[in-house]
N, CA, C and O atoms as a GROMACS GRO file, in nm:
protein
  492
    1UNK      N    1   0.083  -0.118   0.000
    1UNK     CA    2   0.000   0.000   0.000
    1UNK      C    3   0.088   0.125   0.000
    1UNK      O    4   0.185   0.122   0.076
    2UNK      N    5   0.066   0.251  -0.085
    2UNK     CA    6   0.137   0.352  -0.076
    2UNK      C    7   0.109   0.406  -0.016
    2UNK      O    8  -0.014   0.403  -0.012
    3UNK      N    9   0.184   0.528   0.107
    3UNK     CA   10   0.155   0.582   0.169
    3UNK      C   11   0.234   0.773   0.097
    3UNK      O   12   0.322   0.808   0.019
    4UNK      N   13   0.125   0.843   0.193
    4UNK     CA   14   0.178   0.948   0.140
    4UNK      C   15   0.165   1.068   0.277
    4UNK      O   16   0.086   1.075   0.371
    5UNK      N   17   0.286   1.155   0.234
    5UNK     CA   18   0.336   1.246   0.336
    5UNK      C   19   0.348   1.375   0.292
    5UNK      O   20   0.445   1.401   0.220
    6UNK      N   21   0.250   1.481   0.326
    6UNK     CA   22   0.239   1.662   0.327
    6UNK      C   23   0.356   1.761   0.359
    6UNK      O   24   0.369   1.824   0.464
    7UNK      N   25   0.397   1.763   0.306
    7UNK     CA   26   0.456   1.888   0.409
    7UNK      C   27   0.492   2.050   0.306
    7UNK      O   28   0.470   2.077   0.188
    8UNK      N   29   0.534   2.104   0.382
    8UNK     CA   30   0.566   2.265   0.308
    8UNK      C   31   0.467   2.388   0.344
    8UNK      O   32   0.489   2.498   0.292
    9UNK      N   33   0.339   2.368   0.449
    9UNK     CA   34   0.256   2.417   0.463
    9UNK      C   35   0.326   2.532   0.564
    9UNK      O   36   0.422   2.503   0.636
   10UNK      N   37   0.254   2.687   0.560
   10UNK     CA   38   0.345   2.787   0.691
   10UNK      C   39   0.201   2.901   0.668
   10UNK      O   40   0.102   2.901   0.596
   11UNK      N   41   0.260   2.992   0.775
   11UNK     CA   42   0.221   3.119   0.745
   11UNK      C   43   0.262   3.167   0.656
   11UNK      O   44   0.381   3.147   0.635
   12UNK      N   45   0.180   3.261   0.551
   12UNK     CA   46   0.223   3.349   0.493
   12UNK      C   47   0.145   3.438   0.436
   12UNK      O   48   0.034   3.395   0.405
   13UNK      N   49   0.171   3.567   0.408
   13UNK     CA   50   0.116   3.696   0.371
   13UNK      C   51   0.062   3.687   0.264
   13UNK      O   52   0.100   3.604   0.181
   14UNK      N   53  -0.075   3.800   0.235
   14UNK     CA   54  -0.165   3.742   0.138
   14UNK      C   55  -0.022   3.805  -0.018
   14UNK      O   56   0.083   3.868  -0.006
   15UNK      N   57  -0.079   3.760  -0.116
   15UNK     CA   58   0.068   3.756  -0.211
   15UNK      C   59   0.202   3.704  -0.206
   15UNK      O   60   0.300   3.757  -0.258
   16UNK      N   61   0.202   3.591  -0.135
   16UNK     CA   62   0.383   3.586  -0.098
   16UNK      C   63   0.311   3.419  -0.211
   16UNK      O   64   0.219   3.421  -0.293
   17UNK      N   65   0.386   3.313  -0.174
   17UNK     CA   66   0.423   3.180  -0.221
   17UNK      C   67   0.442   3.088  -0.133
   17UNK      O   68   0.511   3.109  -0.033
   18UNK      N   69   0.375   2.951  -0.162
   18UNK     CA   70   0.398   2.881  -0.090
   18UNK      C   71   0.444   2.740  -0.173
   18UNK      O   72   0.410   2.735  -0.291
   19UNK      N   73   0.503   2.654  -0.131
   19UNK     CA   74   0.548   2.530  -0.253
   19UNK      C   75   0.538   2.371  -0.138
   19UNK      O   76   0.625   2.319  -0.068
   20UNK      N   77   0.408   2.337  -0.161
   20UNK     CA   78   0.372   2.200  -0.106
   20UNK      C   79   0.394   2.074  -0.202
   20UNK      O   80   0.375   2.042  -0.320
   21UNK      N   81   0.463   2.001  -0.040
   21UNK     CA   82   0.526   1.876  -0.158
   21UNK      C   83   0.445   1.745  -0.046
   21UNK      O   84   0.405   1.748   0.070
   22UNK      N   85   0.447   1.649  -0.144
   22UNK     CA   86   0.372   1.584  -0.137
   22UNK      C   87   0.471   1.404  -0.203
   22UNK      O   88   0.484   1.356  -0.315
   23UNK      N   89   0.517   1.359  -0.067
   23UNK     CA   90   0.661   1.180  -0.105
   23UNK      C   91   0.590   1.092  -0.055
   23UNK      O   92   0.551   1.092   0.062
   24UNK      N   93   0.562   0.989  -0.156
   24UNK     CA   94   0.488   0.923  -0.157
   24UNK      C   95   0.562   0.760  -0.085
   24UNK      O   96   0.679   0.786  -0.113
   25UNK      N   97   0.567   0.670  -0.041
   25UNK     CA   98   0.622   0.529  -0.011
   25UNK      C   99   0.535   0.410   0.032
   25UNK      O  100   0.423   0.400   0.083
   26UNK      N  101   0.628   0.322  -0.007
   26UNK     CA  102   0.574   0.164  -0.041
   26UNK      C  103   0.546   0.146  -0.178
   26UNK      O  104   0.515   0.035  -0.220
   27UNK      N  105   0.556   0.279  -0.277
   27UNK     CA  106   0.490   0.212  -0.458
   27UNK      C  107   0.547   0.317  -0.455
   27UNK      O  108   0.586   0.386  -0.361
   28UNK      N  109   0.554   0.342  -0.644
   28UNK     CA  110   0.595   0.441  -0.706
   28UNK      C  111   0.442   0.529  -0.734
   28UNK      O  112   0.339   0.468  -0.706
   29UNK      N  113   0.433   0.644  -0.779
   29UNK     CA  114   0.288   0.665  -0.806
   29UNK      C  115   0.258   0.703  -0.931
   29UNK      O  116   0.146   0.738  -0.970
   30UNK      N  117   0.369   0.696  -1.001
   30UNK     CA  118   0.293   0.691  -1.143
   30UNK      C  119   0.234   0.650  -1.191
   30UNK      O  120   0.226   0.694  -1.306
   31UNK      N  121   0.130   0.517  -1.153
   31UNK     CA  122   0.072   0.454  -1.183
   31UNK      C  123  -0.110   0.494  -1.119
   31UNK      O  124  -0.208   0.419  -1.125
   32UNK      N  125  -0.102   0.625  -1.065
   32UNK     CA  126  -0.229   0.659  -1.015
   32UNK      C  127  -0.201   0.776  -1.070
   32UNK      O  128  -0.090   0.806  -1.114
   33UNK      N  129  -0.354   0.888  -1.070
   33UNK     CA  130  -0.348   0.972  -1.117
   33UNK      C  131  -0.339   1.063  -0.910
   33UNK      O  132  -0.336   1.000  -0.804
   34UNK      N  133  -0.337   1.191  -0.926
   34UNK     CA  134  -0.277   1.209  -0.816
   34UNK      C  135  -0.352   1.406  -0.844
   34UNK      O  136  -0.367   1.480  -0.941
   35UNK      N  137  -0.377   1.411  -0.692
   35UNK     CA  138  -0.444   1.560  -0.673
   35UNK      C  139  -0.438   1.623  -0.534
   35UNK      O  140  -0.451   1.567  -0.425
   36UNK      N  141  -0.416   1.755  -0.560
   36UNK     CA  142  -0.479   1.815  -0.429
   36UNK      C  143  -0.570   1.869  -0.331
   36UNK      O  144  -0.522   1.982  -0.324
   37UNK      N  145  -0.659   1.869  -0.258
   37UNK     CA  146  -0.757   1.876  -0.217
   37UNK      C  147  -0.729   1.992  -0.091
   37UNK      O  148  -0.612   2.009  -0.055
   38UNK      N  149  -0.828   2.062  -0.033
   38UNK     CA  150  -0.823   2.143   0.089
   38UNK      C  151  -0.941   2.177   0.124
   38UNK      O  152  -1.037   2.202   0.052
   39UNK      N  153  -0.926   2.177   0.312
   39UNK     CA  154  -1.009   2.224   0.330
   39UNK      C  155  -1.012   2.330   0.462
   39UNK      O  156  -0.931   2.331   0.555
   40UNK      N  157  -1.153   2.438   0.441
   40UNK     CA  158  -1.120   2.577   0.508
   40UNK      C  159  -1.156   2.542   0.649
   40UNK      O  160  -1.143   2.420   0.644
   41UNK      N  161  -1.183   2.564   0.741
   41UNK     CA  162  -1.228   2.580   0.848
   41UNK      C  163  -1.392   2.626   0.855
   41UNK      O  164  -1.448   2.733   0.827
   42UNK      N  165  -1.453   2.471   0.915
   42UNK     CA  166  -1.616   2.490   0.895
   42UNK      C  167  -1.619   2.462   0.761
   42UNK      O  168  -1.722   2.518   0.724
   43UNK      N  169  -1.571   2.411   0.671
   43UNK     CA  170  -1.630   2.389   0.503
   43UNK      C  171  -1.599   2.249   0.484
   43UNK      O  172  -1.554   2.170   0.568
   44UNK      N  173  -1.632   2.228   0.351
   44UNK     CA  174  -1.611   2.113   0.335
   44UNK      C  175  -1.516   2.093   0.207
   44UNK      O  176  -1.497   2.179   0.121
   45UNK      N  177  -1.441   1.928   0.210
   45UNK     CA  178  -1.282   1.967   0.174
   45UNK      C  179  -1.351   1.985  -0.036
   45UNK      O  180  -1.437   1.930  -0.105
   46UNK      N  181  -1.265   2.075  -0.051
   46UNK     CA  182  -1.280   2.068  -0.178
   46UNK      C  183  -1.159   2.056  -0.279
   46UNK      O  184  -1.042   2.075  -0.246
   47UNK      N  185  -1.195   2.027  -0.386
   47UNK     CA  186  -1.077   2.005  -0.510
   47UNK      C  187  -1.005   2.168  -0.588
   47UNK      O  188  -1.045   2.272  -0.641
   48UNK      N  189  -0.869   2.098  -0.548
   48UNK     CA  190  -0.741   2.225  -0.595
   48UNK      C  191  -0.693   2.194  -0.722
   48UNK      O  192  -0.678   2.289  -0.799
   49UNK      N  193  -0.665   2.082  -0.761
   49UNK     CA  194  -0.575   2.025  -0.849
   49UNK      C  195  -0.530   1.912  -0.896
   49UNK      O  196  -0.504   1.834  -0.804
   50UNK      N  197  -0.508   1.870  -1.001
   50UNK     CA  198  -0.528   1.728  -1.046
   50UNK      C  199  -0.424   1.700  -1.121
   50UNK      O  200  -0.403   1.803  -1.185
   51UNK      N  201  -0.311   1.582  -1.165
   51UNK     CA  202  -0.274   1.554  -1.264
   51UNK      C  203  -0.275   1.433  -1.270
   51UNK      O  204  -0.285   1.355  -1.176
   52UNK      N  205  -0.256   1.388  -1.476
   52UNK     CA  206  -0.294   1.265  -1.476
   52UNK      C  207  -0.201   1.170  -1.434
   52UNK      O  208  -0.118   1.227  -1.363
   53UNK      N  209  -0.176   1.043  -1.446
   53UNK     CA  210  -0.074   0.916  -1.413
   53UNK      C  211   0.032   0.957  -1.508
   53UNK      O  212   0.148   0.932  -1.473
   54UNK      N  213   0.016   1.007  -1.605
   54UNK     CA  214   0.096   1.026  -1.734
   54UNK      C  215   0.185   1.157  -1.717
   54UNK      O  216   0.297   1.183  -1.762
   55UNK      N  217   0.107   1.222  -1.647
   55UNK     CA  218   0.176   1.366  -1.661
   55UNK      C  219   0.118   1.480  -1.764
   55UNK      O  220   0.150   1.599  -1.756
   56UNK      N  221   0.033   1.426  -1.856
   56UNK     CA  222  -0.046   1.478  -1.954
   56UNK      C  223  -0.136   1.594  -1.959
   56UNK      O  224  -0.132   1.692  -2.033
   57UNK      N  225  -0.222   1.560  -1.863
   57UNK     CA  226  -0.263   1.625  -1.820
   57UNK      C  227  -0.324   1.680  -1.670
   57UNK      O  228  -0.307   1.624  -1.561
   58UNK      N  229  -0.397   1.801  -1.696
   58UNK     CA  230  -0.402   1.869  -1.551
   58UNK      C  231  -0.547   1.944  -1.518
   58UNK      O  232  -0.607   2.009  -1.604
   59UNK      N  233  -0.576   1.933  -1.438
   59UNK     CA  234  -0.732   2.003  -1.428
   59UNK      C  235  -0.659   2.100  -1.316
   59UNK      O  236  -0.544   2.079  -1.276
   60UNK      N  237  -0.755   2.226  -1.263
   60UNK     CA  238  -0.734   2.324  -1.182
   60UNK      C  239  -0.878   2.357  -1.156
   60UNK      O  240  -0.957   2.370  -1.250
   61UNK      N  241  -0.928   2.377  -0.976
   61UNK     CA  242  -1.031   2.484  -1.004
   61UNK      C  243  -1.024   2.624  -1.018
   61UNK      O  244  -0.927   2.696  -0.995
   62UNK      N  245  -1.126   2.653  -1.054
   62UNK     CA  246  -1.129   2.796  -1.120
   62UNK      C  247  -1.042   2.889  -1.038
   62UNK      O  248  -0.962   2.970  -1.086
   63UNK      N  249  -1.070   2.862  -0.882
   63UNK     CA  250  -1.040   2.955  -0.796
   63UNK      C  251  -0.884   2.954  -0.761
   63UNK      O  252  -0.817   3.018  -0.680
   64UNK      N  253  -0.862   2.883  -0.829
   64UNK     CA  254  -0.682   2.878  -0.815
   64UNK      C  255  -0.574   2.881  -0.964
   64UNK      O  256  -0.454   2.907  -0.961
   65UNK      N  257  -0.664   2.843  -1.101
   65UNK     CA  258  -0.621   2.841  -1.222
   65UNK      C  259  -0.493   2.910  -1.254
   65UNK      O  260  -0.392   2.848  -1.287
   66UNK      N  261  -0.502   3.052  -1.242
   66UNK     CA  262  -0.354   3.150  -1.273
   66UNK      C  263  -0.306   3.134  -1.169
   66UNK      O  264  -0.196   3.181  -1.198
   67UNK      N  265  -0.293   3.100  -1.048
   67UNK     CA  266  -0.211   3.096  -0.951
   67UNK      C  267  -0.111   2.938  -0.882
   67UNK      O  268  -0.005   2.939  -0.820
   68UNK      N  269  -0.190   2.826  -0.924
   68UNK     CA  270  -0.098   2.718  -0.901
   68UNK      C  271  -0.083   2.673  -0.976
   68UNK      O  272  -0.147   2.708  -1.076
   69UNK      N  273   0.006   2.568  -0.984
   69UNK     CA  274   0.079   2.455  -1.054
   69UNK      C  275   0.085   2.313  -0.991
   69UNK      O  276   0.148   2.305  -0.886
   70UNK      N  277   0.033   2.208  -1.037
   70UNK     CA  278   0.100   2.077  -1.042
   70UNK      C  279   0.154   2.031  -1.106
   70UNK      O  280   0.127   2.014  -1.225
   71UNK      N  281   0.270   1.987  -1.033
   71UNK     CA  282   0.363   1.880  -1.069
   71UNK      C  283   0.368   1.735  -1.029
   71UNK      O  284   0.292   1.670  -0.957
   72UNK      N  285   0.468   1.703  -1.089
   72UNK     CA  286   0.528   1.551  -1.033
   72UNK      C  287   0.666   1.538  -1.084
   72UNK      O  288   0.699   1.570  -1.198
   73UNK      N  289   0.725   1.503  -1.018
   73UNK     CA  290   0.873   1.436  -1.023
   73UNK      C  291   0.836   1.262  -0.994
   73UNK      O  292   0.794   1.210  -0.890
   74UNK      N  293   0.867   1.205  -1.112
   74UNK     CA  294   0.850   1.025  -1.084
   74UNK      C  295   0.988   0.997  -0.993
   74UNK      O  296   0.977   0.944  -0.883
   75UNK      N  297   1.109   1.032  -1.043
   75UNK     CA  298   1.202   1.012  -1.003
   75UNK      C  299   1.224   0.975  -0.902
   75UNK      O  300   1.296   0.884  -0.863
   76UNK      N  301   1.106   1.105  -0.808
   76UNK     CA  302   1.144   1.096  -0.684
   76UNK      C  303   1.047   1.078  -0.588
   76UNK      O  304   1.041   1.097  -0.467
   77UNK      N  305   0.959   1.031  -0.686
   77UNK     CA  306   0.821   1.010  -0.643
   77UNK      C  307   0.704   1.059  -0.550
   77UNK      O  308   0.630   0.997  -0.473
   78UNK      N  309   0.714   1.202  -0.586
   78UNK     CA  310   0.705   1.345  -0.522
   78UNK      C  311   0.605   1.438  -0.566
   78UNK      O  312   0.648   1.467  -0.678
   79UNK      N  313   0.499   1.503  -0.550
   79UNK     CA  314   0.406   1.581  -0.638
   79UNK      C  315   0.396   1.672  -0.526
   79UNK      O  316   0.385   1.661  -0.404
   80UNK      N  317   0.404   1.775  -0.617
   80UNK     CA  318   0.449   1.884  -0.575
   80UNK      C  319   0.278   2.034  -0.625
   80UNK      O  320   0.229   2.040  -0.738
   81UNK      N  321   0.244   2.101  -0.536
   81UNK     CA  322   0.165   2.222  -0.588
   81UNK      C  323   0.271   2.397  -0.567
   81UNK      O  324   0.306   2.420  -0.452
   82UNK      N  325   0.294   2.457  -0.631
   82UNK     CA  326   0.321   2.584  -0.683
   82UNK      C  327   0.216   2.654  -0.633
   82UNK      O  328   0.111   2.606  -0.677
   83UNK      N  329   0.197   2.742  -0.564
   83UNK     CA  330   0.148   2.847  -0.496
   83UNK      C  331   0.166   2.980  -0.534
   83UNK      O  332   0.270   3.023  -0.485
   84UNK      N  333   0.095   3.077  -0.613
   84UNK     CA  334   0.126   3.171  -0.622
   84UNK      C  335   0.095   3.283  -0.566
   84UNK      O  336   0.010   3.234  -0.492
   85UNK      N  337   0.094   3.404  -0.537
   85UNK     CA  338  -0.032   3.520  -0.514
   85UNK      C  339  -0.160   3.455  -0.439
   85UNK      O  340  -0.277   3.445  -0.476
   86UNK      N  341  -0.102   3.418  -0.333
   86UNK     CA  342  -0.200   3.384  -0.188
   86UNK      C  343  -0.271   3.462  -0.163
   86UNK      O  344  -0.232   3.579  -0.162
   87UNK      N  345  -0.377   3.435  -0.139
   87UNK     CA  346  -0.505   3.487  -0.145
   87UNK      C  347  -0.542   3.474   0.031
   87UNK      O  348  -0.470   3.384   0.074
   88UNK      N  349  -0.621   3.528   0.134
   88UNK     CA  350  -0.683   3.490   0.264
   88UNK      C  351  -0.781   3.352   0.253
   88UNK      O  352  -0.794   3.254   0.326
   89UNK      N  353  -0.838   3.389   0.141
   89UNK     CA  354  -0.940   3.279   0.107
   89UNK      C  355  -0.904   3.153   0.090
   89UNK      O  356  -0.992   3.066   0.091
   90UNK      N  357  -0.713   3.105   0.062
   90UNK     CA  358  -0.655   3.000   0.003
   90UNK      C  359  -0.609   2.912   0.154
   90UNK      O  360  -0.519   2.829   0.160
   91UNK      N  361  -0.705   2.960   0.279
   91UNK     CA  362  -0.635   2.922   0.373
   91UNK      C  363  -0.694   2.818   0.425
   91UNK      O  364  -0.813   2.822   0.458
   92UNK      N  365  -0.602   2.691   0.443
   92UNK     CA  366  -0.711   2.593   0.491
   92UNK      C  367  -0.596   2.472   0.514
   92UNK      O  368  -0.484   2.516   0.542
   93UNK      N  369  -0.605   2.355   0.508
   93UNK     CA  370  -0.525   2.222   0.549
   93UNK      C  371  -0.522   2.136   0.404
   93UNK      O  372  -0.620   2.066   0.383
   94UNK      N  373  -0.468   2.138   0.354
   94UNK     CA  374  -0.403   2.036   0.211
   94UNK      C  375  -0.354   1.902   0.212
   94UNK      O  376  -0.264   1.842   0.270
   95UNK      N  377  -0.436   1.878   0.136
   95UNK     CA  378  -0.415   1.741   0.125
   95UNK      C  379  -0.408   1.701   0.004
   95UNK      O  380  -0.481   1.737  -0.088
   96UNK      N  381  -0.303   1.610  -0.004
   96UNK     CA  382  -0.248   1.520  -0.144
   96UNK      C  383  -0.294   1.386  -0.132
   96UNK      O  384  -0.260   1.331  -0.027
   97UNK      N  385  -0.360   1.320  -0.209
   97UNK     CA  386  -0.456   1.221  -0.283
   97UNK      C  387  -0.403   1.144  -0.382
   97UNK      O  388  -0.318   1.201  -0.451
   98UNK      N  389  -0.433   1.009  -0.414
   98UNK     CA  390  -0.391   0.924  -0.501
   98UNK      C  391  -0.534   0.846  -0.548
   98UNK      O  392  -0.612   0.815  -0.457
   99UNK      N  393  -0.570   0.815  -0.679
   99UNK     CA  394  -0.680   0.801  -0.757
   99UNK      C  395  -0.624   0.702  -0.860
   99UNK      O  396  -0.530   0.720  -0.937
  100UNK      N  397  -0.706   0.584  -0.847
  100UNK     CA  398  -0.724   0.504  -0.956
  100UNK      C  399  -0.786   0.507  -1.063
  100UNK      O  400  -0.807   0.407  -1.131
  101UNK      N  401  -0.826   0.634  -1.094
  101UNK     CA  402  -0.867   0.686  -1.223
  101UNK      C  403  -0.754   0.792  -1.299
  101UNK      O  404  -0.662   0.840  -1.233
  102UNK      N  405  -0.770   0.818  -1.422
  102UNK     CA  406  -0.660   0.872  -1.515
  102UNK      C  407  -0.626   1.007  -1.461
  102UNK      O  408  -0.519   1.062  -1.438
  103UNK      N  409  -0.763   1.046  -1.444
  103UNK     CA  410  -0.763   1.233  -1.402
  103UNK      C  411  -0.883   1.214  -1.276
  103UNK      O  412  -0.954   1.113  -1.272
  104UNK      N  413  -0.892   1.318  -1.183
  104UNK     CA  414  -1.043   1.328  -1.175
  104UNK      C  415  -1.020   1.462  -1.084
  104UNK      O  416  -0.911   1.503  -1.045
  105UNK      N  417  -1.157   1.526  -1.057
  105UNK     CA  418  -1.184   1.668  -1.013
  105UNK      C  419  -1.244   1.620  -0.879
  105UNK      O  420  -1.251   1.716  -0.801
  106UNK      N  421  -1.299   1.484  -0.815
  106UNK     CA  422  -1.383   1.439  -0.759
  106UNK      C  423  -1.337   1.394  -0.658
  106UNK      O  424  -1.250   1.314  -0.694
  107UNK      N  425  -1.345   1.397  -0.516
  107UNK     CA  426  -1.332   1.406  -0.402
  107UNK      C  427  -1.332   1.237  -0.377
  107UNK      O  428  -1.238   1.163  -0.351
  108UNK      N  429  -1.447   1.212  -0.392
  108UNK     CA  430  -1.516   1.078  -0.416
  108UNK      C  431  -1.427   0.928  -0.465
  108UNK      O  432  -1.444   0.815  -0.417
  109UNK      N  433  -1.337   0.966  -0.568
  109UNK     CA  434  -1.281   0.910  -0.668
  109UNK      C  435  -1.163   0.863  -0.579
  109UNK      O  436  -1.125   0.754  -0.619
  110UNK      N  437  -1.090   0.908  -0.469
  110UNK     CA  438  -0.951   0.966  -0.456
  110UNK      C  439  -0.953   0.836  -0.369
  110UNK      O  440  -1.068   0.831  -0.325
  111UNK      N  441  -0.894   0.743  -0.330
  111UNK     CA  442  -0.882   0.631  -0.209
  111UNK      C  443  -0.802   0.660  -0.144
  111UNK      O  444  -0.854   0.653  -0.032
  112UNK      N  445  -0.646   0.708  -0.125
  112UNK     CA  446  -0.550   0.748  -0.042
  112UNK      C  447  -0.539   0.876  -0.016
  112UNK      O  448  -0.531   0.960  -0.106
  113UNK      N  449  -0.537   0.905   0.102
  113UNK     CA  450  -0.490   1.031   0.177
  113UNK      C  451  -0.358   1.058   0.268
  113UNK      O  452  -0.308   0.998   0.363
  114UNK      N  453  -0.328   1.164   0.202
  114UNK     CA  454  -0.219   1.211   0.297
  114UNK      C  455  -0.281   1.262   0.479
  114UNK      O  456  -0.393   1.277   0.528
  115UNK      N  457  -0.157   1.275   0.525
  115UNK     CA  458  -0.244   1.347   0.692
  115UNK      C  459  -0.312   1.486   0.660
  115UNK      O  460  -0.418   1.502   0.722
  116UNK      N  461  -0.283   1.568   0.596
  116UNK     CA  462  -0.250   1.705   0.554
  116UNK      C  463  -0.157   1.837   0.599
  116UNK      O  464  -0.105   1.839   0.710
  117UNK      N  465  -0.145   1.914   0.533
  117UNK     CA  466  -0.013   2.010   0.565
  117UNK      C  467  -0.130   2.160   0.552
  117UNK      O  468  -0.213   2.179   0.462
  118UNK      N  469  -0.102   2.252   0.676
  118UNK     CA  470  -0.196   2.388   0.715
  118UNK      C  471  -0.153   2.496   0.651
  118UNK      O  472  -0.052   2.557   0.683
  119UNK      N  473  -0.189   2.510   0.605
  119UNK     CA  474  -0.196   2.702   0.504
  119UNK      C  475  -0.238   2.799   0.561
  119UNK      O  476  -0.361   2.807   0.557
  120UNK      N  477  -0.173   2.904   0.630
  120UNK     CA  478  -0.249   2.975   0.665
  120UNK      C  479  -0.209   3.138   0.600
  120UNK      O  480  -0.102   3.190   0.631
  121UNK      N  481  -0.299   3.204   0.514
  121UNK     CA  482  -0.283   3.326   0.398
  121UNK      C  483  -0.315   3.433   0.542
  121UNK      O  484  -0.394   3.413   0.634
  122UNK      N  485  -0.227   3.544   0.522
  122UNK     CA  486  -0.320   3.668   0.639
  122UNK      C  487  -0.328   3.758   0.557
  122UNK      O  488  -0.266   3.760   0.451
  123UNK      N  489  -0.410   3.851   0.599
  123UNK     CA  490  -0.424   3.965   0.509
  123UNK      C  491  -0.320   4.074   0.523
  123UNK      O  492  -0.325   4.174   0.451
   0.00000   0.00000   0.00000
């Protein structure tokens, strides 16, 4: 079973950067498609970011589109989100996900969870 581990999460000022990584062990994970998820305080967790098993492709929600990035490094078996222009609203607990489907946007879909890593944006 693969397990997976958060970290990179801090304070930081609304506009600064943040770069969450996400090392996966016991499997490699290229073989799942793989996403990030968060959630705010009092809400419920919702979908950040997606890429496929391939690397191919990538979904984003709206509310983060110009501002993050997913990656993956197979190498090192590592997926990584790019943070840009932090927002107050971007503040919440992250979590990295592993999916036996190609892509997906869907919460539902995802079978492995990381613990999660805390974001916190100030104004």
């Amino acid at each position: 079973q693969m397990q997976l581990v958060e970290s990179g999460g801090g304070l930081v000022q609304a506009g600064g950067s943040l770069r969450l990584s996400c090392s996966a062990s016991g499997r490699t994970f290229s073989g799942y498609g793989m996403g990030w998820f968060r959630q705010a305080p009092g809400k419920e967790r919702e979908f950040v970011a997606a890429i496929s098993r391939s690397g191919g492709g990538r979904f984003y929600a709206d509310s983060v589109a110009d501002r993050f990035t997913i990656s993956t490094d197979n190498a090192k078996n590592a997926l990584y989100l790019q943070m840009n222009s932090l927002k107050p609203e971007d503040t919440g607990v992250y979590y990295c996900a592993a999916t036996a489907a190609v892509i997906s946007r869907n919460v539902n879909e995802y079978g492995l969870w990381g613990q999660g890593t805390r974001v916190t944006v100030s104004p």
